[in-house]
C-alpha positions in Angstrom: -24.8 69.7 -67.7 -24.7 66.6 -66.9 -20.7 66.1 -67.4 -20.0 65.7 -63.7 -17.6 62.9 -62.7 -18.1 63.5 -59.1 -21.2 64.0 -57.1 -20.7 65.0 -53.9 -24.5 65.4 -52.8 -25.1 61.5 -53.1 -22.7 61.0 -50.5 -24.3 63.0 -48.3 -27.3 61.0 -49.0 -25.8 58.0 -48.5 -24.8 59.4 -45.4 -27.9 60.3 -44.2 -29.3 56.5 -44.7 -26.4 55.1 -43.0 -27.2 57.3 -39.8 -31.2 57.0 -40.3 -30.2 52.7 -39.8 -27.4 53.4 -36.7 -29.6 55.8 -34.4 -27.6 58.4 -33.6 -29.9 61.4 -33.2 -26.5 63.7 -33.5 -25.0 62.4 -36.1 -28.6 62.3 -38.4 -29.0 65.9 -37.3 -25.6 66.8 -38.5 -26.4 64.9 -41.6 -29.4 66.7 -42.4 -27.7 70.2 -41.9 -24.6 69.0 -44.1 -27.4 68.2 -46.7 -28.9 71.3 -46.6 -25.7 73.3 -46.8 -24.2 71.5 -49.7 -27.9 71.7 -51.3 -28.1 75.9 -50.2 -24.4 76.0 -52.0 -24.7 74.3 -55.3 -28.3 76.5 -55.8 -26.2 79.5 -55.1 -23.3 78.6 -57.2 -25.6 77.7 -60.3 -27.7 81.1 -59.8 -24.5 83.0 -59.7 -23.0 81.2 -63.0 -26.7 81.6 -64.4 -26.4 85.0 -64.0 -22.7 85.6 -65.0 -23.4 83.3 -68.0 -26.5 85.5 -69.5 -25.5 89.1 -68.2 -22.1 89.3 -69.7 -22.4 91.2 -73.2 -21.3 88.5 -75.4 -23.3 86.0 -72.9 -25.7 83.5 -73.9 -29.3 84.8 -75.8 -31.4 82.5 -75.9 -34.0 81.6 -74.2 -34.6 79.0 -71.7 -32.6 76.3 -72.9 -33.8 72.8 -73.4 -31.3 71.3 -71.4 -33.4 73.2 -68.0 -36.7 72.6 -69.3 -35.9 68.9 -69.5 -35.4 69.1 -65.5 -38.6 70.5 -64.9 -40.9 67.3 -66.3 -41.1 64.3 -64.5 -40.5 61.1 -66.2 -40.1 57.8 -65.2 -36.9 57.7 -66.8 -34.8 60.0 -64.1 -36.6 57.9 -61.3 -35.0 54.4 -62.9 -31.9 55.8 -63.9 -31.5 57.3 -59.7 -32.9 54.0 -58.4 -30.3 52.1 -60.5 -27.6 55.3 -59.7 -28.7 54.7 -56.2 -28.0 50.8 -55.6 -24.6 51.7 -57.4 -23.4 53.7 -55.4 -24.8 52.3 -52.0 -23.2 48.7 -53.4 -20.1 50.4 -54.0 -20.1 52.6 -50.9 -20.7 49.1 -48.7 -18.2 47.0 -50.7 -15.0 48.3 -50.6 -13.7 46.2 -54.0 -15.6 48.4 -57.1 -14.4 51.5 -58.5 -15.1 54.3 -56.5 -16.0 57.0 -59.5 -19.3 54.3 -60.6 -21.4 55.9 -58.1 -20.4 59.0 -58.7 -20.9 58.6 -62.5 -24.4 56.9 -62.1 -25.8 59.4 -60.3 -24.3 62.7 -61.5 -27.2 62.4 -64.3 -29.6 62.3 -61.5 -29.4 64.7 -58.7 -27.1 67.6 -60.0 -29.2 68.3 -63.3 -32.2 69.1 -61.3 -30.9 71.1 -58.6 -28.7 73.5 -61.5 -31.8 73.6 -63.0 -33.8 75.1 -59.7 -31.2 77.6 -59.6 -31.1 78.5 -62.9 -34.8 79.3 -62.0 -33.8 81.4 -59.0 -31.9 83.2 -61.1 -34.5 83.9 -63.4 -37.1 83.7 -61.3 -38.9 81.6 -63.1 -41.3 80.0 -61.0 -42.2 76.9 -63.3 -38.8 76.0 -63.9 -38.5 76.2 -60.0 -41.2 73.9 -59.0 -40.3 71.2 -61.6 -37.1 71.1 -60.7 -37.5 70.7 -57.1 -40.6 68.2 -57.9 -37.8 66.2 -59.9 -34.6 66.6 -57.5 -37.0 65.5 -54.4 -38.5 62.9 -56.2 -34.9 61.6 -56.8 -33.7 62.4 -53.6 -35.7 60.5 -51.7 -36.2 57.4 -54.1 -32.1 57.2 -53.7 -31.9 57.8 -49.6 -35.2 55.0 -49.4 -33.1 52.9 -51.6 -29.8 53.1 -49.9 -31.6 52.3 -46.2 -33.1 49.1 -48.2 -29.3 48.1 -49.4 -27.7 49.1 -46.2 -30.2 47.1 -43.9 
């Protein structure tokens, strides 16, 4: 799950903190709305894979696996590993000399997890796994878009 090379919400993020810092009241609402689009479409594509993934009849059947239950607890770990994901990839997003797929590998363990696991829950309806998921993925969210404003100032 957590085998993505790319993560294309962080940049988004990033973007965000870049336009919170240059004032533009257009270009921060556009940001937010490009958040919240790429956000509505990765829950929707991981409810519809959930789905796919458990209806077919040789699909998966077990239960929850561990992999989504792990995205539902809050640890200290997923907060360092985003805050150190985070001044990755706002460092190599403001300095054009490091590889550009480090930030993307640093934080792919910390944002997408989370949010495939809330719409695992969706699918399921599975309130628990919902909230926990969210309470991590916001948790992260914000500790990375904080971060970048502190690196880009």
């Amino acid at each position: 799950m957590g085998a993505q090379l790319i993560d294309p919400i962080l940049v988004l993020i990033l973007g965000l903190a870049i336009t919170s810092l240059s004032g533009l009241c257009y270009v921060f609402k556009k940001s937010i709305f490009t958040i919240t689009t790429g956000f509505l479409f990765a829950l929707t594509l991981s409810s519809v894979i959930s789905l796919i993934g458990y209806r077919l009849p040789n699909g998966i059947s077990a239960p929850i696996p561990q992999e989504i239950l792990s995205q539902t607890v809050e640890t200290p770990f997923y907060l360092v590993v985003a805050l150190f994901g985070g001044a990755a990839s706002t460092y190599a997003l403001a300095h054009p000399r490091p590889d550009g797929s480090l930030d993307g590998v640093a934080n792919a363990t910390a944002l997408k997890p989370p949010l495939c696991a809330i719409g695992f829950g969706i699918a399921f309806i599975n309130p628990p796994v919902m909230i926990g998921a969210n309470l991590q993925f916001f948790t992260i969210f914000f500790a990375i878009a904080f971060l970048a404003i502190g690196v880009f100032r």
